[in-house]
N, C-alpha and C positions, 0 to 999 in steps of 0.2 A: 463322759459317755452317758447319754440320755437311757431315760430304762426301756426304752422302745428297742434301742439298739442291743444294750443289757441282753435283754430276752430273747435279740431275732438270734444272738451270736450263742443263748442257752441253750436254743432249739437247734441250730445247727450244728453242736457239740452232740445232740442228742437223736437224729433223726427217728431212729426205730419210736421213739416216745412220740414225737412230731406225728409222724405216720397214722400211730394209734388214734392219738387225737381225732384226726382226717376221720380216719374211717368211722369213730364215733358219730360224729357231725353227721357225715353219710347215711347212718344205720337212721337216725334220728328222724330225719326228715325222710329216708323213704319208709319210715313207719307209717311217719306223720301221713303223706304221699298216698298210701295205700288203705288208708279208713275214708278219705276224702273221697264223695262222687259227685261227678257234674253233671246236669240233666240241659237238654237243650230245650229250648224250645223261644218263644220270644224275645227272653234273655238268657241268662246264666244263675241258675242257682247250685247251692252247693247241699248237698245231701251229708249223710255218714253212714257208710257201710261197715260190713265185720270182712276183711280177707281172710282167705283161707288160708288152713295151715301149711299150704303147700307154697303158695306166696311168702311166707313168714319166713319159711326154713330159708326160700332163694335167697330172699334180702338180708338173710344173717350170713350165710354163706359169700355173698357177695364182700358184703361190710368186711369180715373177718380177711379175707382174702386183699384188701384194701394196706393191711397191714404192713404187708410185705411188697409192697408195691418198687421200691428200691430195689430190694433186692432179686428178683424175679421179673422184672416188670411182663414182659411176653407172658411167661404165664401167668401172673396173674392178669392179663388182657383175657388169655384163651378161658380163666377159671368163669370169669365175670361175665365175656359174654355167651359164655353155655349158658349160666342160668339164667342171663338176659334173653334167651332163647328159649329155652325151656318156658319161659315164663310166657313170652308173645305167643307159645304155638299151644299151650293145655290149660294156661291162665286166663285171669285176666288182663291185658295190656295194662290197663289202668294202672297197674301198681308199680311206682315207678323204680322198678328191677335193674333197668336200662341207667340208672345214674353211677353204678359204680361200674360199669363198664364204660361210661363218660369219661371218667377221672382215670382207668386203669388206659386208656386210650388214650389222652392227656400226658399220660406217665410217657408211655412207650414214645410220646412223640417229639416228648421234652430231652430223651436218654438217645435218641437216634439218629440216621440220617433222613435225610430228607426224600432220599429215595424208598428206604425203606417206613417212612412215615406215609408218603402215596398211600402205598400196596397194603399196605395194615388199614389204613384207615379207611381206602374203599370198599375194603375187602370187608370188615365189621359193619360197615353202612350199609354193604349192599345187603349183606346175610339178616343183620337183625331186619331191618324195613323190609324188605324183602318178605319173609317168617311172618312178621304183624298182619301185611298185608293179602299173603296169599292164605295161611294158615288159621291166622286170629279168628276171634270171632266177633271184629267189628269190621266195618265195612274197609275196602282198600285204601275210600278214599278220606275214613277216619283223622280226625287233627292229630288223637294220640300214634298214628302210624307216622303221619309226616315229621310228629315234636321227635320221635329218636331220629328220624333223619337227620334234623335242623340240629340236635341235638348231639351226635355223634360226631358230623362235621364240624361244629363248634370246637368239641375236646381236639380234633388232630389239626383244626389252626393253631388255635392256642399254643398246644404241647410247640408246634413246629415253630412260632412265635418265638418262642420263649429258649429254644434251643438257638436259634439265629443269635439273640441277644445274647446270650452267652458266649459266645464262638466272639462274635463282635468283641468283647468287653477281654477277651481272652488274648485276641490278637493284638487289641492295643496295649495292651499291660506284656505282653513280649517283646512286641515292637519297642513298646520305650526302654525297658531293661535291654532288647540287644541295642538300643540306639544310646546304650548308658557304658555299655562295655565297649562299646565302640570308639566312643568318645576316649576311655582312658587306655584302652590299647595303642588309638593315635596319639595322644599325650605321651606317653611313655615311648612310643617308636619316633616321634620327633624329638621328645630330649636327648635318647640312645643316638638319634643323627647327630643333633647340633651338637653333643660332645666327641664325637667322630675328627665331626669336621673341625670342630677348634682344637682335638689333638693332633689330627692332620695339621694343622695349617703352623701349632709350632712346632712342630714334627722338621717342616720343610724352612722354617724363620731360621730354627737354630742350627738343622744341619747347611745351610746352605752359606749362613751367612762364618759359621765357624769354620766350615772348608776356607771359605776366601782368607780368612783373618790367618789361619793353617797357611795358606800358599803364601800371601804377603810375608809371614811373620819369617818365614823360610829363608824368600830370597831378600828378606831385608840382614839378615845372617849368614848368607852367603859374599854379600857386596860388601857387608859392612866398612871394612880394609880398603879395602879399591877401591870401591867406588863411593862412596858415604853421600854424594847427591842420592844417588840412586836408591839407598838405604832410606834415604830420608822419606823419599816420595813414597816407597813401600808402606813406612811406619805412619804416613800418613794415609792410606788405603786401608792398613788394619785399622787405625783409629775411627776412617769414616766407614767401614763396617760394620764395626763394633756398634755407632752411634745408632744405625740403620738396624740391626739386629734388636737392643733396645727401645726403638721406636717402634719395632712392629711387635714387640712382645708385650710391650705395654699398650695399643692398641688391640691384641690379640685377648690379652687378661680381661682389658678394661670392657668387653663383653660381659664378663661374668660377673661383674661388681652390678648391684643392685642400689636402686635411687636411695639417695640419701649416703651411701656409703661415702668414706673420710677419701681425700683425695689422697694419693701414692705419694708418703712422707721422702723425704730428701734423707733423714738423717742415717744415720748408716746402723745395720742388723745388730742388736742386740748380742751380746754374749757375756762368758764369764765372768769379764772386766767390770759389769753391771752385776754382778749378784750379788754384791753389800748391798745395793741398791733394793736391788729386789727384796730380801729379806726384811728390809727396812718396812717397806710398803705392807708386807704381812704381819710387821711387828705392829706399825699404826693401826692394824687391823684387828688386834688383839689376841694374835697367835703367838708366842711363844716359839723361834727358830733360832735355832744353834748352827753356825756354819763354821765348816774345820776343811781345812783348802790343803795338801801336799802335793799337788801339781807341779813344783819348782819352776812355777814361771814359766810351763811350758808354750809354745806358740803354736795355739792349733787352726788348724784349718778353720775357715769362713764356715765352711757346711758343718762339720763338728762341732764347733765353739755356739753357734746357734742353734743346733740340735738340744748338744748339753742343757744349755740355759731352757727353751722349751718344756725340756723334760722336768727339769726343776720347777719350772715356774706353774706346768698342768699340775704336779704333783703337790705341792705344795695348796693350790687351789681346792685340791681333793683333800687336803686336810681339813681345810679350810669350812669347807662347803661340810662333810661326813664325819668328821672325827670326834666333833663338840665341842664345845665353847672352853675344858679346860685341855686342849689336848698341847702335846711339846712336840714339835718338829725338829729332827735332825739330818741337816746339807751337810755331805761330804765329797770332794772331788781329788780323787787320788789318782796319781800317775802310775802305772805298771806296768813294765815295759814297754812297748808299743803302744798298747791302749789308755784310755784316759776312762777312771771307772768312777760313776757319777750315782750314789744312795741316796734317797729320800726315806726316814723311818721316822714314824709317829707313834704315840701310844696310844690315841686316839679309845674314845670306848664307844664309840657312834654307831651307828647300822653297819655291821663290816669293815669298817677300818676307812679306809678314804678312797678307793675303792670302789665303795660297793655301791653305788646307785647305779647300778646298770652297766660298770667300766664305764664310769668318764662323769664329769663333771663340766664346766662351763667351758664351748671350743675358742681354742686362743683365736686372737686377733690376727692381724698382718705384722711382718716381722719386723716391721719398726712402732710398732705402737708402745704408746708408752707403756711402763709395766706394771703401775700401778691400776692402770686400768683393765690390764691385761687380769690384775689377781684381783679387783670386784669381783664378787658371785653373784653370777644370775642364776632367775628361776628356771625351774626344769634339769631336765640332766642333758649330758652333751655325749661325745666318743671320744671320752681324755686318755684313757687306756687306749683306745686302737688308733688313736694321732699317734701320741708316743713309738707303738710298734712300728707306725708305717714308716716313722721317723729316721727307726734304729733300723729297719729292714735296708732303707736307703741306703744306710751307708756301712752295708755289711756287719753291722754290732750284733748283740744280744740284749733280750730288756726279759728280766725276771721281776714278775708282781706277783703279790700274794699276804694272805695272813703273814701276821708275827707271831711264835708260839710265845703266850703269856697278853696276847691282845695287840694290838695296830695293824700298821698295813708297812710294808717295806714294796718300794721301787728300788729295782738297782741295772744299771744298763753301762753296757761294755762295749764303749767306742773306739776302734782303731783309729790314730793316730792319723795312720797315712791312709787316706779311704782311697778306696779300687776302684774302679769301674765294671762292666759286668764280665770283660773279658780277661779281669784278673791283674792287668796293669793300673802303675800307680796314675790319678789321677792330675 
């Protein structure tokens, strides 16, 4: 910032000083203004007289009253030109009294409308010129009579000038900020569509194409016995259903994948069966994990067994990323009754435990990526706690996070075996 701008932006924190100044400059020159005489005659010479006291007092009166120009403006128009008045009708014109009713006219015309800038300003034009002319005691058709006319209409251009520009400069600095909320109100109400419409659309993929595969799957179990052509062709309709349902949900997704993204791996969803693995890849990584499995071999569902592993593998990563450089991770997957209960605990001594940047750490990948890639840490934080929950909400569990008392961070999440669906039946 240049010191030009420095200082317009000191004076504008400061108006009432600003002001003062003004009226100083003011008092100065209609000092000056008033010892000065012109005589005519062939040419222009300049004389020096002494004004009277009564001139003095006007033009301090004036000057002072200049002060408050801001705040008053009107009256100080009405203060300035009374003794612009006073001065044309018992003084001398000469003395130039009329300048701070220039600038207080000025003011009023810079603060107002334009209708009301008229009527003000005709109205101080007509009165003082007016006063000079019929009252003064120089002649009507004196210069110093016409300079306050020239001179009065000058200040209520200006003011109204200078008001315009303002208003102008006003409306375009609104325009662009409403033409900036605009912008991202429509951004935000087309993404709010396009995700509508691409939940709509597999809204209608899946329920439509799982009805048919529902009705084939039916009556290929009803014929099966007697009729087993006819079985056949059924189970051949679920099949090319299924293929079609697939086809259009992977067209459907394949909107939401962004350029560059890995194309949709073939190999099949990670789960529990992979967590030696997985540990491994954190071990390489110079974490420290102990995993202790009494699940007895249990066989879980596709959406649980990849749930599980998830939650281990986000947690884990929050060790990873929070915990610090000597912290011990401990994996446990225990079977209990019905549910299948999956602990992450660290001792972590990091910012909060592993945890704590925000709930979450770096967001997983696609469910078949590999997992060591999966447990790299990247920069920034992600929503590894609230994937986790949405994870466990799906499939009717519970996910407890929190301090450890004595320091770490423990995840523990309680997945039902047999997951529901929303109406209560098994899946």
């Amino acid at each position: 910032m240049s010191t030009l701008e420095r200082a317009r932006c000191r004076l504008k924190a400061h108006p009432l000083a600003l002001d003062a100044a003004l009226a100083a400059g003011v008092l100065v020159c209609m000092v000056v203004g008033s010892f000065a005489d012109s005589r005519g005659g062939n040419g222009v010479t300049w004389g020096v007289r002494t004004p009277d006291l009564l001139s003095l007092l006007l033009i301090t009166i004036g000057a002072v009253a200049l002060v408050f120009r801001r705040i008053a403006p009107k009256t100080v128009l009405a203060v300035t030109g009374t003794v612009s008045l006073v001065e044309s009708v018992t003084g001398d014109p000469r003395a130039p009294v009329a300048m701070s009713a220039v600038v207080a006219l000025y003011t009023v015309a810079s603060t107002t409308d334009r209708t009301t800038t008229w009527r003000v300003g005709l109205l101080t034009m007509t009165v003082l010129t007016g006063a000079a002319m019929l009252a003064g005691p120089l002649p009507w058709y004196a210069q110093e009579n016409l300079a306050i006319f020239a001179w009065t209409g000058i200040g209520a251009t200006a003011g109204d000038a200078v008001r315009s520009r303002r208003a102008f400069v006003k409306a375009i600095r609104e325009r662009a900020e409403r033409a900036e909320r605009t912008r991202e109100e429509e951004a935000r109400r087309r993404v709010a569509e396009e995700r509508l419409r691409i939940a709509r659309d597999l809204h209608d993929v899946v329920a439509h194409h799982i009805a048919l595969v529902n009705v084939q799957a039916g009556v290929a179990a009803h014929v099966m016995d007697k009729r087993p052509d006819q079985a056949k062709e059924a189970l051949a309709h679920v099949r090319e259903a299924s293929r079609s349902a697939l086809n259009e949900l992977r067209a459907t997704v394949g909107l939401l994948r962004q350029t560059g993204d890995p194309e949709a791996p073939t190999e099949p969803a990670p789960g529990l069966s992979r967590l030696d693995d997985l540990a491994g890849t954190f071990r390489n990584a110079g974490l420290r994990v102990e995993v202790a499995r009494a699940d007895q071999g249990t066989t879980l569902p596709a959406a649980v067994d990849l749930a599980a592993y998830r939650i281990i593998q986000e947690a884990l990563t929050n060790v990873r990323k929070h915990a610090g450089p000597a912290a011990r991770a401990e994996v446990s997957v225990v079977r209990v009754g019905p549910n299948i209960e999956v602990t992450v605990l660290d001792d972590g001594s990091g910012e909060g435990g592993s945890g704590a940047a925000g709930g979450g750490s770096t967001a997983v990948g696609s469910a078949n990526d590999d997992p060591g890639e999966d447990a790299a840490p990247e920069a920034g934080g992600g929503h590894g706690l609230l994937g986790m929950r949405e994870r466990v909400t799906a499939l009717r569990g519970t996910l407890t996070t929190g301090p450890r008392y004595g320091g770490g961070f423990r995840v523990h999440a309680i997945l039902p075996i047999k997951t529901a669906t929303a109406t209560g039946e098994p899946a």
